[in-house]
C-alpha positions as CSV (number, residue, x, y, z in Angstrom):
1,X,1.8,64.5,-16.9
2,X,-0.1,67.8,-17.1
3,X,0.7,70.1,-19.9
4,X,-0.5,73.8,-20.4
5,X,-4.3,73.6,-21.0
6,X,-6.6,75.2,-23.5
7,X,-9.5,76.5,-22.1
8,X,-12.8,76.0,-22.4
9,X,-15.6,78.9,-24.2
10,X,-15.9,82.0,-22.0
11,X,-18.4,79.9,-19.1
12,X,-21.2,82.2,-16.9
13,X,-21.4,81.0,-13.5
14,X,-23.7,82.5,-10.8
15,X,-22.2,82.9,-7.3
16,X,-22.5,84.9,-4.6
17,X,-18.8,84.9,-2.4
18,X,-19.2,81.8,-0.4
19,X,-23.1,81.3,-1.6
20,X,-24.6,78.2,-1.2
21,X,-25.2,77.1,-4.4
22,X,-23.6,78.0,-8.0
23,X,-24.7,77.4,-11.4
24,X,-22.7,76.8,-14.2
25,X,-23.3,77.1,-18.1
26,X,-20.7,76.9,-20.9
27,X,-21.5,78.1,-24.5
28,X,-19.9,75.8,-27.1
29,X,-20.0,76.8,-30.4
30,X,-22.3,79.7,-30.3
31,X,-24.9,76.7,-29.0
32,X,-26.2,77.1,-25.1
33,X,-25.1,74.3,-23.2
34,X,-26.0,72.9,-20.0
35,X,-22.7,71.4,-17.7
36,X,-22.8,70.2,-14.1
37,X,-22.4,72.9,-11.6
38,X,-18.5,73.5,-10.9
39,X,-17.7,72.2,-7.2
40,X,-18.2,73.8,-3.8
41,X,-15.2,74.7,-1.5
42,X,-16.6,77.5,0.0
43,X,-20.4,77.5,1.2
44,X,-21.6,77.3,4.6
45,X,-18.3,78.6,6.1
46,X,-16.5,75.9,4.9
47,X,-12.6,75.6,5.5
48,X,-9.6,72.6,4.3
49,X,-7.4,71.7,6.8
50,X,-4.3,69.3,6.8
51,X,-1.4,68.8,9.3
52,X,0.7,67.4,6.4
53,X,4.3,68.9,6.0
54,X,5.4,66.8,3.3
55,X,3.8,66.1,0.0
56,X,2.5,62.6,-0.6
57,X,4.0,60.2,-3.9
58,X,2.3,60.1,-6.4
59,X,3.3,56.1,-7.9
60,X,4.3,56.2,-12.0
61,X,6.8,58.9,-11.4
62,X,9.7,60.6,-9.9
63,X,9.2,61.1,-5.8
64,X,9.2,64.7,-4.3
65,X,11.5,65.2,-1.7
66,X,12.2,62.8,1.2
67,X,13.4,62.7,5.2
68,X,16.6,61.5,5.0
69,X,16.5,58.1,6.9
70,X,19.6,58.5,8.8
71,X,17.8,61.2,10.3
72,X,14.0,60.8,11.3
73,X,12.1,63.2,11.7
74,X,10.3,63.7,14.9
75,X,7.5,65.9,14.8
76,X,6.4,67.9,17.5
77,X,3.1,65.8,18.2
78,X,5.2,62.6,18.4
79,X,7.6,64.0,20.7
80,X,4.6,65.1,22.8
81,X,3.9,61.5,22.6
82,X,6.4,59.8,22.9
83,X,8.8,62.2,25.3
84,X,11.7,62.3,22.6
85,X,13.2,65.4,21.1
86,X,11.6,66.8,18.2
87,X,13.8,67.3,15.0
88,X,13.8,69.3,11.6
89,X,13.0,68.2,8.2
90,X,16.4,66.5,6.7
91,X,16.0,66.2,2.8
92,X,17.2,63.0,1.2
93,X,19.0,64.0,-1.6
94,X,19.8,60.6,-3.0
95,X,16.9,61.7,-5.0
96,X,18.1,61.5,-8.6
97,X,15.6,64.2,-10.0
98,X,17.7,66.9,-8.5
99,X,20.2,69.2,-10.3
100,X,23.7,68.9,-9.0
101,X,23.4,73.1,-8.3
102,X,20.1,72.0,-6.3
103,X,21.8,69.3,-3.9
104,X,24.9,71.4,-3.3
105,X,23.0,73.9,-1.6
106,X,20.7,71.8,-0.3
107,X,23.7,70.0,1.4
108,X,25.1,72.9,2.5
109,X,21.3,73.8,4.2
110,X,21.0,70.1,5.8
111,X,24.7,70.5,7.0
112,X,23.8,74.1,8.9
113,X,20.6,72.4,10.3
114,X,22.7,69.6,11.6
115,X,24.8,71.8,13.6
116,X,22.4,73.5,15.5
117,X,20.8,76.0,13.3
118,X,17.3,76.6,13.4
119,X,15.6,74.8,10.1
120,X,13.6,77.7,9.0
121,X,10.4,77.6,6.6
122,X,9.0,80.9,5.0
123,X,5.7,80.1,8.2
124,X,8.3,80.7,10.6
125,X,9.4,84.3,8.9
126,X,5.7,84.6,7.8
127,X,7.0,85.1,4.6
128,X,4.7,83.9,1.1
129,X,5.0,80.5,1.0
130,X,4.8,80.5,-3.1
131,X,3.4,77.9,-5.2
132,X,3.3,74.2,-4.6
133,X,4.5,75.0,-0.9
134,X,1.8,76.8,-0.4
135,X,-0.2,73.6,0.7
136,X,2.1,72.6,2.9
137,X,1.8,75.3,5.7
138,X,-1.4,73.2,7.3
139,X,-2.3,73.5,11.0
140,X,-4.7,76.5,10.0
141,X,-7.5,76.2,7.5
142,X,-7.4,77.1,4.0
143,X,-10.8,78.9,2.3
144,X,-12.1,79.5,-0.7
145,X,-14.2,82.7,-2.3
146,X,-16.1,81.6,-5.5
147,X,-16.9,84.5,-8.0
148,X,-17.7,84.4,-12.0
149,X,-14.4,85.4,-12.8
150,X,-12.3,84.6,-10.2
151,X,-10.9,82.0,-7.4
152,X,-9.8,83.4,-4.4
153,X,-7.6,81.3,-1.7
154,X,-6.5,82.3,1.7
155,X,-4.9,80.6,4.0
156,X,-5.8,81.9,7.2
157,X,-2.5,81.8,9.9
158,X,-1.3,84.6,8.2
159,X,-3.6,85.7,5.4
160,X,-1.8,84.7,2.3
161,X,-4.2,85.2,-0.5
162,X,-3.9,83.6,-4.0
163,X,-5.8,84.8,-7.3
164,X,-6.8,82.1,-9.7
165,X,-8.4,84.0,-12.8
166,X,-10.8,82.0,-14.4
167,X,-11.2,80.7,-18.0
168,X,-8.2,83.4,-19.2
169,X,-4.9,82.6,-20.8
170,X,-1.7,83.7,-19.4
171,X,-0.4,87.3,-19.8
172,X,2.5,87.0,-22.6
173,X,5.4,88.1,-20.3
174,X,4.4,88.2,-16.6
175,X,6.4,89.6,-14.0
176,X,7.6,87.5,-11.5
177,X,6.3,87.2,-8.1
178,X,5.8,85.2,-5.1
179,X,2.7,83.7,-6.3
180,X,2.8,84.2,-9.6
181,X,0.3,84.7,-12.6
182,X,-2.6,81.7,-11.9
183,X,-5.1,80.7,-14.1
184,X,-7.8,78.1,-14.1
185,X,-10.5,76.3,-15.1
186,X,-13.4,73.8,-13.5
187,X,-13.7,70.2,-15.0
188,X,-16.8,68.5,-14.5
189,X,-18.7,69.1,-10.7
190,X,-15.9,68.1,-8.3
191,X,-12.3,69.4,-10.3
192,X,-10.7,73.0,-10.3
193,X,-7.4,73.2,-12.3
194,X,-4.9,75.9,-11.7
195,X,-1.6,76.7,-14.0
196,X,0.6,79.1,-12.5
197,X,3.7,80.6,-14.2
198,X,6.1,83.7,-13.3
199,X,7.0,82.6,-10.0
200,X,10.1,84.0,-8.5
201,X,12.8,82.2,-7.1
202,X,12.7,83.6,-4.0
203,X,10.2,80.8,-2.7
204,X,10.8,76.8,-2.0
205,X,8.6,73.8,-3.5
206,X,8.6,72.3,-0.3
207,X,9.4,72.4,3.6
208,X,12.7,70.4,3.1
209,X,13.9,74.0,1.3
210,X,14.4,72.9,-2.3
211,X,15.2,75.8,-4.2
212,X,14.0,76.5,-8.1
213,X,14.3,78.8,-10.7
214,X,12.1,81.2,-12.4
215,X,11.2,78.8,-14.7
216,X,9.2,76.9,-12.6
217,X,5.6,75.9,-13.4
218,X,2.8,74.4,-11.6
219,X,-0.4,72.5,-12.5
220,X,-2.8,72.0,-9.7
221,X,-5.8,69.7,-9.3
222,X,-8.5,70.1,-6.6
223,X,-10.7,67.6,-6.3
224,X,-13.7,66.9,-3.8
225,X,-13.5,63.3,-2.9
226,X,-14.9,61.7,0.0
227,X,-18.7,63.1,-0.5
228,X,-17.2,66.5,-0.7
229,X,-15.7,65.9,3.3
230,X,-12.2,65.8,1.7
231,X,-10.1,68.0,-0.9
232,X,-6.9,66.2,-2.8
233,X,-4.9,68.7,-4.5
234,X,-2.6,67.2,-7.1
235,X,0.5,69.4,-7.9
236,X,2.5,68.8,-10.8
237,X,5.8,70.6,-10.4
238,X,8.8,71.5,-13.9
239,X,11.3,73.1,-13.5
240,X,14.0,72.0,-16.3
241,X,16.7,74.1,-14.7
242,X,16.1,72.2,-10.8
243,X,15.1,69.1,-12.0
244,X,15.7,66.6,-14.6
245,X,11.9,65.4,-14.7
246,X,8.4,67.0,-13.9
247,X,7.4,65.4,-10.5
248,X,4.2,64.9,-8.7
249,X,2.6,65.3,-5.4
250,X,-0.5,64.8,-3.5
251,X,-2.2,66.7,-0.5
252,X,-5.5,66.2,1.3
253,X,-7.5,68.2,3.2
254,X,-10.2,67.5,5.5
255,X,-13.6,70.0,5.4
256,X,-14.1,72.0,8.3
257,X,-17.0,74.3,9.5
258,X,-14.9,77.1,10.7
259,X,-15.4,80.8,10.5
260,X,-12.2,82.4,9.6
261,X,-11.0,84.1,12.6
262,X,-8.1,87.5,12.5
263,X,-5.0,86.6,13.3
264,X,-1.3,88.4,12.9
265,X,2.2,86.9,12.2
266,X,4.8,88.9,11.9
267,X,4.5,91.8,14.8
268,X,6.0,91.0,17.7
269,X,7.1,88.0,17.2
270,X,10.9,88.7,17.0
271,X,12.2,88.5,20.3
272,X,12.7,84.5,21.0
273,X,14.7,83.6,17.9
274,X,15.4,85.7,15.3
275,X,13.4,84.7,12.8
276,X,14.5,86.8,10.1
277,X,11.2,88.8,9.8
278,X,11.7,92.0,7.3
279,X,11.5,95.0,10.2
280,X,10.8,98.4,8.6
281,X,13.5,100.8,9.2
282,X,10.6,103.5,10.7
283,X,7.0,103.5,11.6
284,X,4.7,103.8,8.8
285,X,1.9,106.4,10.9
């Protein structure tokens, strides 16, 4: 279990955007010292990508949300496959780490998507995905820009862009908002750690469209593994009004040498399904 951090000395660290190389000294105690350089996401156009919708278990704790068994899921790859009809996302919610306000309307969601109705995600409305279901849009890559100060992510289908401020604490009362107030720190050469608080509840924690509450706080742990061709980001996920326990979850990415291209959501893509976009009322120019 992760718990609010304290965080390190005020740490200098040279970069350049998505440089090559970065250096990183901490200053303990009013006394220089030399740490290993804080890991690499971004250099040499580097991108993460994953085709994972759900959030892997992490064992020793309680299981994000499931498929429901009596209704697999058939993805759209497997149905290329295979020639059977794709389905949506179903959530299981035998799970016991639910709130009883959390399954009712999750029931009454899995219900409507049973009879027809189109399970929507915030990718399909290009709305902000919020934090932890932020790393489950995939299909696109994800990138990183590296500064002293700051962490910036982006995922690139529609340009979502996170803030991680570095080596801060959190603002005493911060507004909600999609993606909240995120602060971090690096650990060793391979770990960045990001706590985010004052989410809204606007957002899900996941594709199977679990709902939370303002309360809601997240601890996430990128880590280079394989070499550095791989990114696992552990998410720790409380919410004491949604769930009875703080649960876990696990995502990997794959590297990618991929310049991030322009791309747009939203416009214009309204006429097929109604995909409950937000439609201004009149132009803006």
């Amino acid at each position: 279990m992760f718990a609010l951090f304290a965080f390190a000395p005020t740490a200098k660290m040279l970069a350049r955007g998505v440089a090559t190389g970065l250096v990183y000294a901490a200053l303990t105690g009013g006394v220089a010292a030399q740490q290993s350089a804080p890991p690499d996401f971004s250099s040499n156009q580097s991108a993460w990508l994953t085709f994972d919708v759900e959030f892997r278990a992490v064992p020793g704790g309680p299981s994000p949300v499931r498929n429901d068994p009596a209704h697999p899921r058939v993805s759209n790859a497997e149905a290329l496959r295979t020639g059977k009809q794709p389905t949506f996302l179903i959530a299981d919610l035998s799970n016991p780490n639910l709130k009883p306000w959390v399954k009712e309307r999750m029931k009454k969601d899995n219900d409507e998507v049973l009879s027809g109705k189109i399970a929507f995600t915030p990718h399909s409305s290009c709305s902000p995905a919020g934090v932890p279901a932020f790393h489950l849009y995939g299909f696109q890559p994800m990138y990183f820009i590296q500064t002293p100060k700051e962490v910036v992510i982006i995922f690139s289908g529609d340009k979502q862009v996170r803030h991680v401020y570095l080596d801060v604490p959190h603002s005493k009362n911060p507004k909600p908002s999609w993606y909240g107030e995120s602060v971090g720190h690096y650990e060793g050469g391979d770990t960045l750690v990001v706590d985010t608080i004052g989410l809204n509840d606007k957002s899900f924690v996941d594709n199977f469209r679990t709902p939370h509450t303002e309360k809601l706080h997240v601890v996430e742990r990128f880590k280079l593994v394989d070499g550095g061709k791989a990114l696992d980001v552990h998410v720790w996920v409380e919410d004491a009004d949604a769930f009875y326990e703080p649960w876990s979850g696990l995502q990997r990415y794959d590297r990618v040498q991929r310049a991030m291209r322009e791309e747009i959501c939203a416009e214009g893509n309204r006429h097929l399904f109604d995909y409950q976009m937000p439609i201004a009322e009149k132009p803006d120019f």
